[in-house]
MILUM-372380 format. One line per 5 residues: number of its first residue (from 0); their letters; for each residue x negated, y, z negated of C-alpha. Coordinates in pm, 1 decimal. Example, Ala and Ser with C-alpha at 12.3 -4.5 7.8 and 13.67 -1.06 7.14 Angstrom:
% residues 2
0	as	-1230.0 -450.0 -780.0 ~ -1367.0 -106.0 -714.0 .
% end
This chain:
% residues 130
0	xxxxx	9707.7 -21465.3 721.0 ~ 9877.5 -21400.1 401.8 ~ 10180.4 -21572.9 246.2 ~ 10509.7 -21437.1 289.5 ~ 10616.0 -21437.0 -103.9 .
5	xxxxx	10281.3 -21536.3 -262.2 ~ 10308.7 -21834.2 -528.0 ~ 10459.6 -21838.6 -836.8 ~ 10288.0 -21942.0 -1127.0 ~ 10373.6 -22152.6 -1413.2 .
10	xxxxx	10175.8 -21938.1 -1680.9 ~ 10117.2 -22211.1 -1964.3 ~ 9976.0 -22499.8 -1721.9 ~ 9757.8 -22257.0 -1483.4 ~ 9619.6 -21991.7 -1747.1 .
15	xxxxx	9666.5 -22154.4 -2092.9 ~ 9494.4 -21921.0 -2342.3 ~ 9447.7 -21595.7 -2211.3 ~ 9187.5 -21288.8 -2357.9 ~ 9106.8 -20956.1 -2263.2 .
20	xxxxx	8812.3 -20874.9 -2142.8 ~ 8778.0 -20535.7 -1987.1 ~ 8918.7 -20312.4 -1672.4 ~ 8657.0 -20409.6 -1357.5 ~ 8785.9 -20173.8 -1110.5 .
25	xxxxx	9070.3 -19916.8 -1025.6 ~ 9166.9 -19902.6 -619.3 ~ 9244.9 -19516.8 -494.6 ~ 9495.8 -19499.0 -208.3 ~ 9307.4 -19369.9 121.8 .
30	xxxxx	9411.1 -19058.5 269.9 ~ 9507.9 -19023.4 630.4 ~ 9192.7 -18902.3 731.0 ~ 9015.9 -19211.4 558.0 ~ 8885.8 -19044.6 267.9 .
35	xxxxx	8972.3 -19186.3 -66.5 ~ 9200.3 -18973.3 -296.2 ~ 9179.2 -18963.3 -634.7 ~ 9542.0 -19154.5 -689.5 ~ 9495.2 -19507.4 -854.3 .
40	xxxxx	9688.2 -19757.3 -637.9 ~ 9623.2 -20032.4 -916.5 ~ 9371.9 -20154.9 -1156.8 ~ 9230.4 -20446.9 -1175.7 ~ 9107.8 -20653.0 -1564.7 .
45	xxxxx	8907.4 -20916.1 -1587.5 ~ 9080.2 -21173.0 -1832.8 ~ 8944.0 -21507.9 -1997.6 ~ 9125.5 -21816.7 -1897.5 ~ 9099.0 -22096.9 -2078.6 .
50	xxxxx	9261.3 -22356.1 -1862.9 ~ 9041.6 -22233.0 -1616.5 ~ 8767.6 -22220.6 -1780.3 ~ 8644.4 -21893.4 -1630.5 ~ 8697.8 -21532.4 -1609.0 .
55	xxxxx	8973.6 -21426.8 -1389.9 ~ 9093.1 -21125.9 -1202.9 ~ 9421.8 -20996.2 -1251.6 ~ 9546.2 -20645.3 -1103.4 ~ 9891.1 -20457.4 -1168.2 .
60	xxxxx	10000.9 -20120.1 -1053.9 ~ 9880.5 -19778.4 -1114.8 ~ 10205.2 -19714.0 -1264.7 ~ 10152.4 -19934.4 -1525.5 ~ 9905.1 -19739.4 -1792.2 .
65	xxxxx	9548.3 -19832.7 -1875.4 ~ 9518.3 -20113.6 -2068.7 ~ 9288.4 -20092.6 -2340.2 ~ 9321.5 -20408.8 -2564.6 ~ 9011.8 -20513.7 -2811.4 .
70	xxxxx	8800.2 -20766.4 -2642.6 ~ 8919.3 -21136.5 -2696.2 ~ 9257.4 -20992.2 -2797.1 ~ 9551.4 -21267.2 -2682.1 ~ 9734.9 -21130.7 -2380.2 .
75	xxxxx	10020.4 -21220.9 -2185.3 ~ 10052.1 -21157.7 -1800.8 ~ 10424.8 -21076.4 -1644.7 ~ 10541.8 -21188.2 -1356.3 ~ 10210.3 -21306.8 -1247.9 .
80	xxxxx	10197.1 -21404.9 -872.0 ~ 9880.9 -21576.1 -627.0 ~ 9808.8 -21481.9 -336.5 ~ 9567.9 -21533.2 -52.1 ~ 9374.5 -21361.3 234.9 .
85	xxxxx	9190.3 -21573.5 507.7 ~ 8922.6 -21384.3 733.2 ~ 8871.5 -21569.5 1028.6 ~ 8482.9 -21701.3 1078.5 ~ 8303.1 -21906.0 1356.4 .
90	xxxxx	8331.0 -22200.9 1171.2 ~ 8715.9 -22175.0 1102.8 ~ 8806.3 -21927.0 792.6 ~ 8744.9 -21757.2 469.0 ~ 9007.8 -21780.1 221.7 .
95	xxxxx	8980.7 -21544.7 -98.6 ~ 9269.4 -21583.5 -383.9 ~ 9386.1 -21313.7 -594.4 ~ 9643.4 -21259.1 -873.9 ~ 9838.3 -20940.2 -858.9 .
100	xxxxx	10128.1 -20908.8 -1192.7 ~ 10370.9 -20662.3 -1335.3 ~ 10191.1 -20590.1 -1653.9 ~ 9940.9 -20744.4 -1899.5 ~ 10086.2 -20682.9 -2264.0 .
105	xxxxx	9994.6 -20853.6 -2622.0 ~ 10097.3 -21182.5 -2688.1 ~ 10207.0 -21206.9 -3027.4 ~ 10212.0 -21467.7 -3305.8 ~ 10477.7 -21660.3 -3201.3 .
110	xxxxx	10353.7 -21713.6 -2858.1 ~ 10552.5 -21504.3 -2704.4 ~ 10514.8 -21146.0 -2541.7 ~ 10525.5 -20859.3 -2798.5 ~ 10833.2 -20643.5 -2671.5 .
115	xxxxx	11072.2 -20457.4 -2776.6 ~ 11161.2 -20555.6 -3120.0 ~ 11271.6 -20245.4 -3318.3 ~ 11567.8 -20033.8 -3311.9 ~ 11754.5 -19912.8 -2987.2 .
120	xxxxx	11648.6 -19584.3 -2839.0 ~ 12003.4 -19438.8 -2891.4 ~ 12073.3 -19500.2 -3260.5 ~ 12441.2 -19344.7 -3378.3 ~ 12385.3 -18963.1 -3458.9 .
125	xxxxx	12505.2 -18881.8 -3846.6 ~ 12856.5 -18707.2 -3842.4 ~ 12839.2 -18353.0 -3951.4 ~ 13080.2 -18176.7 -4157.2 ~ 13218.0 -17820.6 -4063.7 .
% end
């Protein structure tokens, strides 16, 4: 069983306060055969949540790159999303949660996600004489 969309997430009420902690794992696609490769499907970090009160486990894409924040850095999650699976049992089912996102990135001072806050890419060129 698995939910069509997965739940969105209000951020600030569910998470509060999050830190980095460190990357726990990195899933490899399986080749046809049933082998793994040695492409990263996505990686999976273990962040502290305060409103939680725990550790959690968030993962985002391979095409994302490694995240390598200090420890107990503030961190921001984007587009962060639950889900669940259910394995059926004899006694009705197992239901494990997980939280799959876009990207983890610095929060900054203000509270809000560092981003992109210099310059466009394309600045105007400098006219040159001839």
């Amino acid at each position: 069983m698995r939910l069509a969309n997965g739940i969105i997430i209000d951020k600030e009420k569910t998470f509060g306060v999050l830190k980095f902690s460190a990357l726990r794992r990195e899933v490899h696609i399986q080749n046809e055969d049933g082998t793994v490769s040695e492409e990263i499907k996505e990686r999976t970090y273990d962040l502290k949540c305060k409103e939680q009160g725990r550790m959690i486990q968030v993962s985002i894409p391979a095409s994302v790159p490694l995240k390598e924040f200090d420890y107990n850095t503030e961190v921001e999650i984007v587009n962060p999303v639950a889900d669940t699976v259910a394995t059926a049992t004899f006694q009705g089912a197992d239901v494990d949660w997980y939280i799959k996102a876009d990207d983890i990135v610095l929060k900054n001072k203000n509270g809000q996600p560092a981003g992109n806050n210099h310059a466009p890419n394309n600045p105007q060129q400098p006219q040159h004489k001839k």
